[in-house]
C-alpha positions in Angstrom: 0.0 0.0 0.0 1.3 3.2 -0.6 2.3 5.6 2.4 0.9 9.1 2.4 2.8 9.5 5.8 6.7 9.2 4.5 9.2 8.2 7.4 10.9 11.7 6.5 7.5 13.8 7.5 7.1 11.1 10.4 10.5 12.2 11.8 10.4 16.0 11.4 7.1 15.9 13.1 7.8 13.4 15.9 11.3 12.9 16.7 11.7 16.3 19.0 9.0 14.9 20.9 10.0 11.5 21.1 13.5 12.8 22.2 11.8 15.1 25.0 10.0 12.0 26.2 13.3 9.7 26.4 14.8 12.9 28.3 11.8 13.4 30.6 11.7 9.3 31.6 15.5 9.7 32.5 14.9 13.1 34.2 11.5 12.5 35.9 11.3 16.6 36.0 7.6 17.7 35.1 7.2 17.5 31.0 3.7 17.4 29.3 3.3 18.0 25.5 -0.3 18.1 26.0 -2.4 21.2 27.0 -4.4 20.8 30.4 -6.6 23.7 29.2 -9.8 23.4 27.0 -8.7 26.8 26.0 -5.1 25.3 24.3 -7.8 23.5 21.7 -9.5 24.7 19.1 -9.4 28.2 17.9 -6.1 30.2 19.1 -5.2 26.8 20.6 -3.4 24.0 18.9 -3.3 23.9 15.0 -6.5 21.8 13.5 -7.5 20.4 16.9 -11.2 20.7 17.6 -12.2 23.7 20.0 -15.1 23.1 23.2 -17.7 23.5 20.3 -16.8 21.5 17.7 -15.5 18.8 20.0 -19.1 18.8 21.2 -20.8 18.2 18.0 -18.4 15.6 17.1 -19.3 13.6 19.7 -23.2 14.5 19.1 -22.2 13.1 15.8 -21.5 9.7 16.6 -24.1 9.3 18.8 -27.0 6.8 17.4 -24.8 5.6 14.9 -22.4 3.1 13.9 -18.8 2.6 14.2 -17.5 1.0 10.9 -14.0 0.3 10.8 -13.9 -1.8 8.0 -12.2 -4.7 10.1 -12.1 -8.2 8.6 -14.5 -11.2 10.1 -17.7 -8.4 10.8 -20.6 -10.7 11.9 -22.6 -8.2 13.2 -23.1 -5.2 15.0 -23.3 -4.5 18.7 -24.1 -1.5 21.6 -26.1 -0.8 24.4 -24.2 2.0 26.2 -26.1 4.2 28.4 -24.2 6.9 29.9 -24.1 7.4 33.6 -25.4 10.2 33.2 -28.8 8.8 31.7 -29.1 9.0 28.0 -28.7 6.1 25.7 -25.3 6.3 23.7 -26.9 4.3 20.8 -23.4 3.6 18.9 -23.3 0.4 17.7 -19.9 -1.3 16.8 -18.5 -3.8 14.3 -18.9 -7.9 16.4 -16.2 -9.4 15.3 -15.5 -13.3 14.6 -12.2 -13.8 15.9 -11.5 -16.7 14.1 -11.4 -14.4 10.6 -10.2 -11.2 12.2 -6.8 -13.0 14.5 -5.1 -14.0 11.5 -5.7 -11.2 10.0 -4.3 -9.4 12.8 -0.9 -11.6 12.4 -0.9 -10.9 8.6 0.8 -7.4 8.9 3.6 -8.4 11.7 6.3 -8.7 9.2 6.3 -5.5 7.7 5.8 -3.5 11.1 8.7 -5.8 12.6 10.8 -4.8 9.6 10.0 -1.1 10.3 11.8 -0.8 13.5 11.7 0.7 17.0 11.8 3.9 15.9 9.4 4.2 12.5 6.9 2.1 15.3 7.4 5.2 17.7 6.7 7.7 15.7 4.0 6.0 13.8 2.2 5.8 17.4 3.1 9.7 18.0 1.3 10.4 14.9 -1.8 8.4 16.3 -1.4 10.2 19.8 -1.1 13.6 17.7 -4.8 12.7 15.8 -6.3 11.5 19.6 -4.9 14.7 21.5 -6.2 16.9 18.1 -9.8 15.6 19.5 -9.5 15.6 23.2 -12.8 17.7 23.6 -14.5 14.9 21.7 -12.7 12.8 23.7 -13.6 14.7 26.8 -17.1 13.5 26.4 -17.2 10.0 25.3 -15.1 9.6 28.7 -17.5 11.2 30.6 -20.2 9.7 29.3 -18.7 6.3 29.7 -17.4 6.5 32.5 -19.2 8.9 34.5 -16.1 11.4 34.9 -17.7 15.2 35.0 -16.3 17.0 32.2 -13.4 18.5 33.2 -11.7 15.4 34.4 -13.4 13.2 31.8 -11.5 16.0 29.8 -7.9 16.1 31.8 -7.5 12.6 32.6 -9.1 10.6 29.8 -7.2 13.5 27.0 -4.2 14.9 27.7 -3.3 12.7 30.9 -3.9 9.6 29.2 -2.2 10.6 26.0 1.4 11.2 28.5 0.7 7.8 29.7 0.6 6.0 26.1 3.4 8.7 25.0 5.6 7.4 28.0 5.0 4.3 27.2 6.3 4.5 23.5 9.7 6.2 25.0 10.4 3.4 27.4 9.3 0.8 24.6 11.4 2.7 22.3 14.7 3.0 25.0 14.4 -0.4 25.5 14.4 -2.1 22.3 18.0 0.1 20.8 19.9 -1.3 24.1 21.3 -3.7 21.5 22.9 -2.4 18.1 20.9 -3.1 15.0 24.4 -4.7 13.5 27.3 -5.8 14.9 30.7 -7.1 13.1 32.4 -9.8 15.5 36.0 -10.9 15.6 37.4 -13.4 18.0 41.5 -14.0 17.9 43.2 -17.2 17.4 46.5 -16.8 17.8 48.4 -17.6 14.4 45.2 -18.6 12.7 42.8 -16.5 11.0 40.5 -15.0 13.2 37.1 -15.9 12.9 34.5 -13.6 11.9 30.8 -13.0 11.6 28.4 -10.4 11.0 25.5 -10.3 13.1 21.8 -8.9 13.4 19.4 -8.0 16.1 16.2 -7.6 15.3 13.3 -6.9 18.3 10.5 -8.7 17.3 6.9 -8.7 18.9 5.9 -11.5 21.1 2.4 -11.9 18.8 -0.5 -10.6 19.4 -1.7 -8.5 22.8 -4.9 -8.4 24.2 -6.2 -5.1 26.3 -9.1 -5.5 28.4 -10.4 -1.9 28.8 -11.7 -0.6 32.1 -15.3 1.1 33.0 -13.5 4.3 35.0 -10.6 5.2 33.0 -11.2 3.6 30.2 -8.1 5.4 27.9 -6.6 6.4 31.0 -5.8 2.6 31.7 -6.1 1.4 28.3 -3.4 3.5 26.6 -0.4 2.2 28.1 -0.8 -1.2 27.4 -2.2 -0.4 23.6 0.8 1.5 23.0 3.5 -0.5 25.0 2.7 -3.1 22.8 2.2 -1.1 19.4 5.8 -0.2 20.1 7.2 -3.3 20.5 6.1 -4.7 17.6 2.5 -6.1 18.3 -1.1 -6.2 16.5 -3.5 -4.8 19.4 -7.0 -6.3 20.0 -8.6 -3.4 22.4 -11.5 -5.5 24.4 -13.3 -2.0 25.6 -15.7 -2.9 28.8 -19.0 -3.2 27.5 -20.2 0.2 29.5 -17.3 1.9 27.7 -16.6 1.2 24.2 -16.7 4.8 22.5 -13.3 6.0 24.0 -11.2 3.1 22.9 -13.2 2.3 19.5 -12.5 6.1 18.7 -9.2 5.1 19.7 -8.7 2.1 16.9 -10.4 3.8 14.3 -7.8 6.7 14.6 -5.3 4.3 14.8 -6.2 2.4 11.9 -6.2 5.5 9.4 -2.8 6.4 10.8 -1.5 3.0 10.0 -3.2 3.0 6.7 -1.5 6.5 5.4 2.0 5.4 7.0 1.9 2.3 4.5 1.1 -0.6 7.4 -1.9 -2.8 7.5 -4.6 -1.2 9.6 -5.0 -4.5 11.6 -2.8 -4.1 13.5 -4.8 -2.5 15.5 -8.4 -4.0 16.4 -11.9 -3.6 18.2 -13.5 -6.6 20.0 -17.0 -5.4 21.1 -18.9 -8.0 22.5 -22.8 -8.4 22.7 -24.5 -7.8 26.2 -23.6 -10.8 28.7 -21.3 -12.6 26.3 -18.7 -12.5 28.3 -15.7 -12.7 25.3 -12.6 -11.9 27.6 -11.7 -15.3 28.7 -12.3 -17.1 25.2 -10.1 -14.4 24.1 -7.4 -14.5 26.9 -7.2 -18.3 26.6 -6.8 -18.4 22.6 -3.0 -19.7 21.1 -2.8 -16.1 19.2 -2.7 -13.9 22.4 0.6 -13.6 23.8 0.2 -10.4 25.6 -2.6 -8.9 27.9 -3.6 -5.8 29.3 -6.5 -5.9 32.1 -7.8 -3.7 34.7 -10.6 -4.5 36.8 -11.3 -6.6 39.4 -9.1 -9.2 41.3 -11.1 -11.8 40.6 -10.7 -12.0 37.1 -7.2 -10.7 37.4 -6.0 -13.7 39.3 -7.9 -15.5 36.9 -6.2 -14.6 33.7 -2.4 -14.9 35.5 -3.7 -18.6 37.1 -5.2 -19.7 33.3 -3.8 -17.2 30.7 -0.6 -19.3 30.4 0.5 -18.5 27.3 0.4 -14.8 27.1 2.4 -12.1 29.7 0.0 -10.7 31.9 -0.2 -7.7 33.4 -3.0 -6.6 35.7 -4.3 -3.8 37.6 -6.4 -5.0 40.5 -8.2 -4.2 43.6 -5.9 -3.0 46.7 -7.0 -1.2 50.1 -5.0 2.5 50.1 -4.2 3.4 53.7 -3.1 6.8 55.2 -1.2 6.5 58.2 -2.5 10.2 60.9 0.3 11.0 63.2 0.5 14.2 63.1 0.8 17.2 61.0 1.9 21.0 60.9 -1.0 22.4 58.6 -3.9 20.7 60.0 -6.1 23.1 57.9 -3.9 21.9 54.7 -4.3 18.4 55.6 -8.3 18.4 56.4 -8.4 20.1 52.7 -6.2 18.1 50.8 -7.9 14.9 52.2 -11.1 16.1 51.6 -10.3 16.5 48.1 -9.0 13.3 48.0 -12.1 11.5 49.1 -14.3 12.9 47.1 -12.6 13.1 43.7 -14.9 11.3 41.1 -17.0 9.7 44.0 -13.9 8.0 45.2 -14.1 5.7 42.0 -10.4 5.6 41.3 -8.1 3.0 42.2 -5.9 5.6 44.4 -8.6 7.0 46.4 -7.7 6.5 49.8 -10.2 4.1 51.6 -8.4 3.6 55.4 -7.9 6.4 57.2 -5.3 5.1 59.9 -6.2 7.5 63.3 -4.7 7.1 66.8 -7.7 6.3 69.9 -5.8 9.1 71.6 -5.5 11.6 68.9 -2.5 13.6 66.9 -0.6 16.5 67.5 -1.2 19.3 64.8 -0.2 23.2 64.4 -3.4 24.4 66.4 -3.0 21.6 69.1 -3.6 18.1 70.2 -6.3 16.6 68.1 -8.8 13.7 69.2 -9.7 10.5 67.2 -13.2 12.0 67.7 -11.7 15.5 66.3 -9.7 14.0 63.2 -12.7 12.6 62.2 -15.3 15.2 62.6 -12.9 17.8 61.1 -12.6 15.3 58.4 -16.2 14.9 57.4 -16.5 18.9 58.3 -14.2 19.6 55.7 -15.6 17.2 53.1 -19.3 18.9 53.6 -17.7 22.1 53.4 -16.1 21.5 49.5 -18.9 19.9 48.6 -21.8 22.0 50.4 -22.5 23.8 47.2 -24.1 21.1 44.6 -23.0 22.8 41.4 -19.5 22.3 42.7 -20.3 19.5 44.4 -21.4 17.9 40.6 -17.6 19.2 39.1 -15.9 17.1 41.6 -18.1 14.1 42.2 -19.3 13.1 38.6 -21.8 10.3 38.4 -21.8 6.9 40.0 -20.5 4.4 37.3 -22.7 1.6 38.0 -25.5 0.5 40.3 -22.7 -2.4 41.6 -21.3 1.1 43.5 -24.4 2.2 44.8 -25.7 -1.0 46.0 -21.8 -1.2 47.2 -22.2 2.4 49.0 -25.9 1.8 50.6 -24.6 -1.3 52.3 -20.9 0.1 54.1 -23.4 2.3 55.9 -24.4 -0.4 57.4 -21.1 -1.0 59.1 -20.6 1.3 61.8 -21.5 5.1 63.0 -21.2 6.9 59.9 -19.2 9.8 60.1 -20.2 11.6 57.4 -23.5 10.2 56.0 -23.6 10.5 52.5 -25.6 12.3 50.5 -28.0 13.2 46.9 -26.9 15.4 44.9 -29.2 16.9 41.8 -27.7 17.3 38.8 -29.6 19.8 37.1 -28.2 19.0 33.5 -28.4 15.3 33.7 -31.6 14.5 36.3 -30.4 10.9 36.0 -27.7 11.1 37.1 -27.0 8.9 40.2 -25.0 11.4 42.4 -23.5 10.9 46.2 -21.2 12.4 48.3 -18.4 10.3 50.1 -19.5 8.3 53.3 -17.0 8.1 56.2 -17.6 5.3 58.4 -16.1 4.8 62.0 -14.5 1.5 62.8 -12.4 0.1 65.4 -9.1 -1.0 64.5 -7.9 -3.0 68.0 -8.0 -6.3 66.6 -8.1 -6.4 63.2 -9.3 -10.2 61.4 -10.1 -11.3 57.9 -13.7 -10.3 58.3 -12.6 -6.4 59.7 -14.9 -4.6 56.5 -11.6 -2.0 56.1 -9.4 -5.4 54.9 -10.9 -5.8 51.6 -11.5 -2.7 48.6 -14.6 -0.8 48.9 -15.1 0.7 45.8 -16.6 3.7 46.1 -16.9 6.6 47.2 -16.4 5.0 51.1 -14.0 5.9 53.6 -13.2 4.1 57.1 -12.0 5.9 60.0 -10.0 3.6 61.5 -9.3 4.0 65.3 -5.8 2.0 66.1 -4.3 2.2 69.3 -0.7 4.0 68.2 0.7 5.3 65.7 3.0 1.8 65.8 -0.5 -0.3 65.7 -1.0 2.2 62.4 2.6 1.3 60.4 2.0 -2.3 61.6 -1.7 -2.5 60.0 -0.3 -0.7 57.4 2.4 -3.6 56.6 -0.4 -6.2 56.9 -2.2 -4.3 54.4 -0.7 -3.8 51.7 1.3 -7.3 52.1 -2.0 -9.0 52.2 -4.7 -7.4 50.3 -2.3 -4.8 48.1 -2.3 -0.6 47.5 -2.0 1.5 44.6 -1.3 4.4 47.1 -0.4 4.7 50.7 -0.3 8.1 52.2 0.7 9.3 55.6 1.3 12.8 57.5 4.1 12.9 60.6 6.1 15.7 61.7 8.5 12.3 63.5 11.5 11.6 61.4 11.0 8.2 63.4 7.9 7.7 62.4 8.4 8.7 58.3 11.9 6.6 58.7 8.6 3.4 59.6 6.6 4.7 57.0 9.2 4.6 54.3 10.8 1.0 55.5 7.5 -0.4 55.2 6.1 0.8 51.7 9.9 -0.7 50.3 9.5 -3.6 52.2 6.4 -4.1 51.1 6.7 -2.3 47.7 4.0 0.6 47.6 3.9 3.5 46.5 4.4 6.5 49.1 3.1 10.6 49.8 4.0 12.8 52.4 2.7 15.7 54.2 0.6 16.7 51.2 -1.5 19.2 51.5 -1.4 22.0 48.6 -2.3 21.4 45.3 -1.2 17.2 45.2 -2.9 14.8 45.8 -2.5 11.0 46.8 -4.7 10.0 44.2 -3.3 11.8 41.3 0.1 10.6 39.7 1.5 12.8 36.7 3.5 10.3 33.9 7.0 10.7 32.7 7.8 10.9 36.9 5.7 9.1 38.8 5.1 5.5 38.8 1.3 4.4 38.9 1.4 1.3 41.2 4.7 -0.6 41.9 4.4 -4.0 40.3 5.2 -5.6 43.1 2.5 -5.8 45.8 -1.0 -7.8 45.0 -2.7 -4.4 43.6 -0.9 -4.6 40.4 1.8 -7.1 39.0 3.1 -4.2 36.7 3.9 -0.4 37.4 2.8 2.7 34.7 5.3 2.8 33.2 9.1 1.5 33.9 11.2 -0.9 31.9 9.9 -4.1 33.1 6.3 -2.8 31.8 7.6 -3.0 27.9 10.5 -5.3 27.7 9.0 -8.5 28.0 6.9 -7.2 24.8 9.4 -8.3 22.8 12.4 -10.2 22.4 15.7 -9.4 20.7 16.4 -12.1 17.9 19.8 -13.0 16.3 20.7 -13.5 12.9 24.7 -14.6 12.4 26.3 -15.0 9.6 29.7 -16.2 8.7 32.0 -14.0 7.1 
């Protein structure tokens, strides 16, 4: 086919950014080559990018529609998104047999092996260029997916998701030029001729990889693993969650057009819609073909596909319990506000949101004095109802619940103990179906934790425990059991005790999580920002992989040898 994207117009265009990339990974100083603001977008903003109001009507345009992306092995069509928000979606998408579509998957490997790590690089810069040109359409088929209000729908499923795939092509990229494309190799012997032979490394793709999209963060998740793989040499079958499709099938059909004008078979990249309750993720994970799989969700199914998925690297984001240890603090105020935040971003519906809050029976020590358990927590809850005492703020923040799973989920935690902080309806004026609630915090005692204590297993939601421990000490030692046991994407804590930080610290490395400070400006323990921080740690039973490090992309690939006598 001929390329209307030449390697020469590829590399002007992409290789400063890929190089700022490779520098920011090394440097993990702050870098983003995508605008926060809906304002960079759009007139006055980026060059042919879609502004707030054209964004808009793109997405209106794809709404009660269908998705054709001309794949191979169509058997049908498929939908049934509502958005959290109430209205019925109506896209429908290409069903796919995947007995017709794998092999045509596998058909254009050669040629995109043969192209290299870098032409692969830049051809998936071009395709993050196209996605990032669109982020306000983006904005709201992530919101509307997912539940997300707008603005973070906008942030963290555009230009926040974009760094994540972009940091993913740099480390796929780094890693696959640590050997030489060519080598010449001479080995002495003595008096004799020495022997020679010309050699070739060639990083070839393991086959192809599966990603098993997420309902919350849907390209937030998804875009690492699509594009780690891309990179490394791999066709890409996206599996979107059935509630969330639109995102990652804008996503491939993108994709596909930029593989078809650089001169590579558009199957390389793929959708896999499935029909309501067919459940096409194990038959899938399980098939010869799939030697790579992205997945994050529950911990159920995760454990599942590492226990069954034999064949294929796995790599899964699960379910974990994120703990902040209270000790004490010198900006109470600072601390009441940044937690509050915390707790209430997106109704708690992000795998960082903090779920145990670790408080001393007798209290900690702060800036404006000695603080009770009873204090900690009513300041707490105060300072929650305080952001979120105004409902069109309250709405920004809080989104929509996803599902009813985290309704029913939030109705029965009040159950549990004296609720703090009971939680609340919220109307949203612009979406009166909208199922809307404001974080619960529920007090629990912490003396003797067992298996059935409610604060040892995830509570998905937007739910909080108050947990009253005995010491500090008891904290750091829950803390351990914790994440050894049940796993965190996040553990915070706040301390003014270099002892106590010095216990903090040991433990997370010990125990290999993830660990803020003393935040309390404008940072937050849920929030991690690509290129310098790493989203999980790989190594505690949250996750079994970290976004994004080295160990994320290189077993992607492998580095084959060619020799040849001189």
């Amino acid at each position: 086919m001929a390329a209307e994207l030449s390697p020469h117009q590829l590399t002007e265009k992409h290789r400063p950014t890929l190089d700022r990339a490779l520098d920011a990974i090394r440097s993990r100083a702050y870098w983003s080559p995508h605008p926060e603001h809906p304002k960079a977008y759009g007139e006055g903003g980026s060059p042919g990018s879609l502004g707030a109001a054209e964004g808009k009507a793109a997405f209106d345009a794809v709404l009660n529609t269908r998705v054709d992306l001309g794949q191979p092995g169509t058997d049908g069509w498929t939908g049934g998104e509502i958005s959290p928000y109430g209205p019925e979606l109506g896209v429908e998408y290409p069903h796919a047999d995947p007995d017709v579509l794998i092999p045509a998957m596998r058909a254009g490997m050669p040629a995109w092996r043969e192209a290299g790590p870098e032409t692969r690089a830049l051809v998936c810069l071009e395709i993050l260029a196209r996605i990032s040109a669109r982020t306000h359409e983006f904005g709201h088929a992530v919101m509307h997916t997912s539940g997300q209000a707008f603005m973070m729908a906008f942030q963290a499923g555009g230009p926040h998701a974009q760094d994540r795939g972009l940091e993913a092509v740099a480390y796929a990229y780094e890693e696959q030029i640590r050997a030489p494309r060519t080598a010449d190799w001479s080995k002495p012997q003595g008096k004799r001729d020495p022997i020679e032979l010309h050699k070739t490394f060639t990083a070839a793709g393991r086959g192809i990889s599966l990603l098993i999209g997420c309902n919350t963060f849907p390209t937030w998740n998804g875009y690492p693993g699509l594009f780690a793989s891309l990179a490394t040499g791999n066709p890409v079958l996206v599996k979107p969650h059935p509630r969330a499709v639109l995102p990652l099938a804008l996503t491939v059909q993108l994709a596909r057009e930029v593989l078809t004008e650089a001169g590579f078979d558009p199957n390389l990249v793929a959708l896999a819609a499935e029909r309501p309750g067919e459940g096409i993720a194990k038959s899938l994970a399980l098939r010869p073909e799939i030697r790579i799989i992205d997945y994050t969700g529950s911990t159920a199914f995760g454990d599942w596909l590492e226990a069954n998925a034999l064949q294929a690297q796995v790599y899964t984001e699960k379910a974990g319990v994120n703990t902040i240890v209270l000790d004490s603090t010198d900006d109470y105020r600072g601390m009441l506000s940044n937690l509050a935040f915390s707790l209430s971003l997106y109704s708690g519906q992000m795998c960082t949101t903090p779920q145990n809050l670790l408080i001393p029976r007798n209290g900690i020590t702060t800036d404006i004095g000695e603080k009770t358990y009873d204090d900690v927590v009513g300041d707490i809850a105060a300072a929650v109802t305080g952001l979120l005492g105004d409902d069109a703020r309250a709405n920004a923040l809080l989104g929509a619940l996803v599902n009813p799973e985290v309704r029913a989920r939030l109705e029965a935690a009040a159950k549990l103990g004296e609720a703090a902080l009971p939680s609340r309806e919220v109307a949203n004026p612009d979406f009166p179906d909208a199922v809307v609630r404001t974080p619960l915090i529920v007090k629990l005692d912490g003396a003797k934790p067992d298996d059935d204590s409610p604060y040892l297993s995830e509570c998905f939601g937007p739910v909080s425990f108050a947990v009253a421990v005995d010491s500090t000490a008891d904290a750091v030692a829950l803390l351990r059991r914790t994440i050894r046991e049940k796993g965190a994407m996040t553990v915070g804590a706040y301390t003014t005790s270099p002892e106590v930080e010095g216990a903090l610290v040991d433990v997370c490395l010990d125990e290999s999580a993830q660990l803020s400070l003393n935040l309390t400006s404008g940072v937050y323990v849920n929030q991690t920002a690509a290129f310098s921080d790493f989203h999980g740690s790989g190594g505690n039973p949250a996750a079994n992989a970290a976004l994004c490090d080295g160990a994320f992309v290189s077993n992607r690939f492998r580095t084959l040898e060619v020799r040849r006598q001189r």
